[in-house]
C-alpha positions in Angstrom: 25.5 -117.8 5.0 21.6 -117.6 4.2 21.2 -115.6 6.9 23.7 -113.1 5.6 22.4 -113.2 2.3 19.0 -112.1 3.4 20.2 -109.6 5.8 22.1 -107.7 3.1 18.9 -107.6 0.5 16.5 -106.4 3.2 19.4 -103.8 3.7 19.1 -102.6 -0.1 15.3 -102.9 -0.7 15.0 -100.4 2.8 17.2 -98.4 1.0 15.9 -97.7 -2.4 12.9 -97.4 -0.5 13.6 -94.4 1.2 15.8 -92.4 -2.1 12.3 -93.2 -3.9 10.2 -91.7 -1.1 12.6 -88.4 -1.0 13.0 -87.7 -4.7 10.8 -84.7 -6.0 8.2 -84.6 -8.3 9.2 -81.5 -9.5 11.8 -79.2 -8.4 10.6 -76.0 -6.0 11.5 -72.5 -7.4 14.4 -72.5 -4.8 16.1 -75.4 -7.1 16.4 -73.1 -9.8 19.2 -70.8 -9.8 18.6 -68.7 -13.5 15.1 -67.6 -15.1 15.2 -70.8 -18.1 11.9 -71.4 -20.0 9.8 -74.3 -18.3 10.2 -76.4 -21.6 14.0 -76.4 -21.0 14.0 -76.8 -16.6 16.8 -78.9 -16.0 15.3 -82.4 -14.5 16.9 -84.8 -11.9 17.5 -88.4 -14.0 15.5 -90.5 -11.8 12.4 -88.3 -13.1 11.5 -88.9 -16.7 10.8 -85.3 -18.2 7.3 -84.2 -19.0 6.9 -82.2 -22.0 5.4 -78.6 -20.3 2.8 -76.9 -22.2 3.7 -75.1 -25.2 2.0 -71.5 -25.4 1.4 -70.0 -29.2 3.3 -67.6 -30.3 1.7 -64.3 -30.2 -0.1 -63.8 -33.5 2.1 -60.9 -35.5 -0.6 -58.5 -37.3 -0.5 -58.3 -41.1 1.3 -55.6 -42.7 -1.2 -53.3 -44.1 -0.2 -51.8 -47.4 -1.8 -49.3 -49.4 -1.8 -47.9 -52.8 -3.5 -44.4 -53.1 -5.5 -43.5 -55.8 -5.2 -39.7 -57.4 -7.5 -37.7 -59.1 -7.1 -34.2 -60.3 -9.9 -31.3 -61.0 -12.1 -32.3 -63.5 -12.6 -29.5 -67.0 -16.2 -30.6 -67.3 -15.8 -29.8 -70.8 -17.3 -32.3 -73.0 -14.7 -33.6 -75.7 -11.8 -31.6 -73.7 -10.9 -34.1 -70.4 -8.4 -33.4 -68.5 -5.4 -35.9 -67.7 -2.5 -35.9 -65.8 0.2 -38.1 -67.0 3.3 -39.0 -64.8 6.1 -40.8 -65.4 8.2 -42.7 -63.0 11.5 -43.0 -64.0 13.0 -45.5 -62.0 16.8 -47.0 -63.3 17.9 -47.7 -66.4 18.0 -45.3 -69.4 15.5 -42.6 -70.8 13.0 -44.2 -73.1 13.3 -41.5 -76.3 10.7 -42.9 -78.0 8.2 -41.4 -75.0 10.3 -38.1 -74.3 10.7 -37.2 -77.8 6.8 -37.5 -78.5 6.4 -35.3 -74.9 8.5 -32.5 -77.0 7.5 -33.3 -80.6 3.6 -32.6 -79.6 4.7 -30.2 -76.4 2.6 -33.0 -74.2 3.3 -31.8 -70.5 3.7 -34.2 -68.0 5.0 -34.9 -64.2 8.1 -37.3 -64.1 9.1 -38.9 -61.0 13.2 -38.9 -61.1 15.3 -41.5 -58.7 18.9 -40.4 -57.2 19.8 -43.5 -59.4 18.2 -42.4 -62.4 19.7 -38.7 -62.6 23.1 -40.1 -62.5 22.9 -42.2 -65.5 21.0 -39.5 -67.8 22.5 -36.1 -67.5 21.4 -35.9 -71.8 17.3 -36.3 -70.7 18.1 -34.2 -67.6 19.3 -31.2 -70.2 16.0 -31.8 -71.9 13.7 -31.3 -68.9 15.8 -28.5 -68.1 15.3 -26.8 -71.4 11.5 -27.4 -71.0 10.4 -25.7 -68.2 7.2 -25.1 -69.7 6.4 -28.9 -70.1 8.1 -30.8 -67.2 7.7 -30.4 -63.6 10.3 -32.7 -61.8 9.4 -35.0 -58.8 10.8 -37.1 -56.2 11.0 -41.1 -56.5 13.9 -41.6 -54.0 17.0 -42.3 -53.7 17.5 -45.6 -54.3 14.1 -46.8 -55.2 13.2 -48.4 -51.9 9.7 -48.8 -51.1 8.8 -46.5 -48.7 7.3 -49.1 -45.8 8.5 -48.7 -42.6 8.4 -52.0 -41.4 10.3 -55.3 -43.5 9.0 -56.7 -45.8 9.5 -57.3 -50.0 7.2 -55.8 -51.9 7.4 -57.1 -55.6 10.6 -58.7 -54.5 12.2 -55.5 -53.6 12.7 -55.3 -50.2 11.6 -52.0 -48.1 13.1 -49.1 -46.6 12.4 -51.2 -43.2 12.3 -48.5 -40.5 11.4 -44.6 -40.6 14.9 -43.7 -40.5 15.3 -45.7 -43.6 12.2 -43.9 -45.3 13.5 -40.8 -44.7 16.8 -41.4 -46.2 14.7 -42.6 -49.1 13.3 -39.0 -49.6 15.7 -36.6 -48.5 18.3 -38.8 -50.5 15.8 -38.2 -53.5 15.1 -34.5 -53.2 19.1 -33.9 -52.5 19.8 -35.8 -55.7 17.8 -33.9 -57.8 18.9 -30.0 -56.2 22.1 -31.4 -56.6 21.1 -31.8 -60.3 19.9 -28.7 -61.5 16.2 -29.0 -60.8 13.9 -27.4 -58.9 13.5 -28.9 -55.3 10.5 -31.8 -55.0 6.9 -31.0 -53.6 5.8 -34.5 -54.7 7.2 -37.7 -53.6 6.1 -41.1 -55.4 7.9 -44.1 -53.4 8.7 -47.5 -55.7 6.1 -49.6 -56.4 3.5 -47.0 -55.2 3.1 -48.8 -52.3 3.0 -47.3 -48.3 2.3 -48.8 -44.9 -0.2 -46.1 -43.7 2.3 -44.7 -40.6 5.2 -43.8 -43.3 2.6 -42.0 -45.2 2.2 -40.0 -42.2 6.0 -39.7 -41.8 6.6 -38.6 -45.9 3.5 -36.0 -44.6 5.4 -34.3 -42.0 8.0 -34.1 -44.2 5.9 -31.5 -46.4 5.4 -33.8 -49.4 2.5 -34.8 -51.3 2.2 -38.7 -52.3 1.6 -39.3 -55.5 -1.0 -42.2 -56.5 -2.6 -42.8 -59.6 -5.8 -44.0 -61.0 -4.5 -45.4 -64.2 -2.0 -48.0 -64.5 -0.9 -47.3 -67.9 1.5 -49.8 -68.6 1.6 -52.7 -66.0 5.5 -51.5 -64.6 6.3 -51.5 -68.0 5.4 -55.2 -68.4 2.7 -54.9 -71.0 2.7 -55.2 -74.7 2.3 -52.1 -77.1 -1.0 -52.5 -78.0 -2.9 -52.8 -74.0 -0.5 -50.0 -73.0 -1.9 -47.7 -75.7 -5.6 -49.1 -75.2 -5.3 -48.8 -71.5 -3.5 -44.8 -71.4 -6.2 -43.4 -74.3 -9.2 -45.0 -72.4 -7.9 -42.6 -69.3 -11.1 -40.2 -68.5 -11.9 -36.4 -67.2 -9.4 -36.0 -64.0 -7.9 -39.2 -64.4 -4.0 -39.7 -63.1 -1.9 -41.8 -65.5 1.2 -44.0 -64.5 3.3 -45.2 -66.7 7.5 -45.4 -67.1 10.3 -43.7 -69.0 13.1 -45.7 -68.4 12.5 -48.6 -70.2 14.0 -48.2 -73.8 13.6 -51.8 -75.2 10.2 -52.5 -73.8 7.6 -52.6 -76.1 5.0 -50.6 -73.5 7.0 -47.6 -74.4 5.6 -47.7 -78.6 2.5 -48.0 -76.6 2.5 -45.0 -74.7 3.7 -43.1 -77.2 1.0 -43.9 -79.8 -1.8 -42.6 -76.7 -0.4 -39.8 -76.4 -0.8 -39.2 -79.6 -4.3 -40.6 -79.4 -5.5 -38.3 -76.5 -4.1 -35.1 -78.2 -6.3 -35.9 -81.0 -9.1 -36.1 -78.7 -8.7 -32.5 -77.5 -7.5 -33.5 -74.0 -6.0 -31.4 -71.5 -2.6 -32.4 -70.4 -1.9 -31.1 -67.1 0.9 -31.3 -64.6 0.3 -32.0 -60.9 1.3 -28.5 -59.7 -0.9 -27.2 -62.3 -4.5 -28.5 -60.8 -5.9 -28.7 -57.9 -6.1 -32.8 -56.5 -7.5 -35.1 -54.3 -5.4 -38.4 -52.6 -6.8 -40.9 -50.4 -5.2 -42.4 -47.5 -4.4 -38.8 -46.5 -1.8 -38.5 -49.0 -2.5 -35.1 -50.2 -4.7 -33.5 -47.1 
């Protein structure tokens, strides 16, 4: 019985023995039957599974975004700058309290119309219309996207995303407005002013100008009556001013109004884009 007992042991050690010689440390190429990712191989059970290196990820280059600065021909004149203002107006309603004061003091100025905007103000529309002499109508897109090519949110707004997308942005814009009544753009100014350097090339071949700035009048709108005013009368000889006309119930709008007010009194020149010559960076405008 012993005997027996033994025999059958030897039997098992010899065996296990010879599966442990035969059993891979890792499987040849031939084993696998479909490309899968080393990490996820499939592994016999009698191996324990060693973690295979993990690469890192390819680093993704930061979007570059730019905001171009504007500047138009200087007068030279002492006590007579000149100053272009332009408006954006964006959504909403038309602020009055600015486009009355534009008429009242026959201020001219460059405003920067959305598809969206048109739409919901045919009564300012008229008024442009029947001030030819003072307003020179410009394109800020259809939907206000910002026109970036690549994803990404820029003050929370997310952006056109592709060139296709950009595209439809201003030709979206510029149908809007002929659709309108007014003149057909030469100037497009995408939301939030901001560009990724390749769709500045793409609004280029387009034939548009881009419109920058190189005052920020009133912060989007955001600031109080008293900086906006401060901020829009400090503007010097061949300065660009930004500011907005579609926000009725801000209280930046009292604040543009009273500079306007405050740079006629100075003598200054009020100039349209089309009027002057001008000078973008980025390659905006050349």
């Amino acid at each position: 019985m012993n005997r027996i007992l033994l025999a059958s042991a030897f039997l098992l050690v010899s065996i296990s023995a010879v599966f442990a010689d035969e059993t891979p440390s890792a499987l040849p190429a031939s084993a696998v039957v479909s490309p899968v990712p080393a990490a996820v191989s499939p592994v016999p059970a009698a191996v324990s599974p060693v973690p295979a290196a993990v690469s890192p990820a390819p680093k993704v280059p930061a979007l570059k975004l730019v905001e171009p600065h504007l500047h138009i021909a200087r007068s030279n004149i002492a006590g007579h700058a000149r100053i272009a203002l332009t408006f954006d107006a964006c959504m909403g309603q038309a602020d009055e309290r600015i486009l009355s004061t534009l008429v009242r003091e026959r201020i001219p100025a460059t405003i920067f119309v959305t598809a969206r905007w048109l739409k919901r103000n045919p009564a300012a529309v008229a008024v442009f219309l029947q001030n030819p002499d003072l307003f020179e109508l410009e394109n800020h897109g259809q939907n206000h996207i910002p026109a970036v090519d690549t994803p990404a949110l820029i003050y929370g707004i997310a952006s056109a995303g592709s060139p296709q997308a950009v595209r439809q942005e201003v030709e979206g814009g510029a149908a809007a407005m002929v659709a309108a009544g007014l003149p057909a753009p030469h100037w497009f100014r995408g939301s939030t002013a901001k560009y990724d350097l390749s769709a500045i090339g793409e609004i280029r071949a387009m034939g548009y100008r881009i419109a920058g700035y190189s005052v920020n009048g009133d912060g989007g709108s955001l600031l109080g009556a008293g900086i906006t005013e401060k901020r829009i009368a400090s503007a010097k000889d061949g300065d660009v001013v930004i500011s907005h006309i579609n926000q009725p119930t801000h209280a930046a709008g009292e604040g543009v109004a009273k500079a306007l007010v405050d740079l006629k009194a100075k003598g200054t020149q009020f100039v349209r884009l089309g009027d002057v010559e001008d000078t973008g960076d980025d390659k905006t405008t050349e």
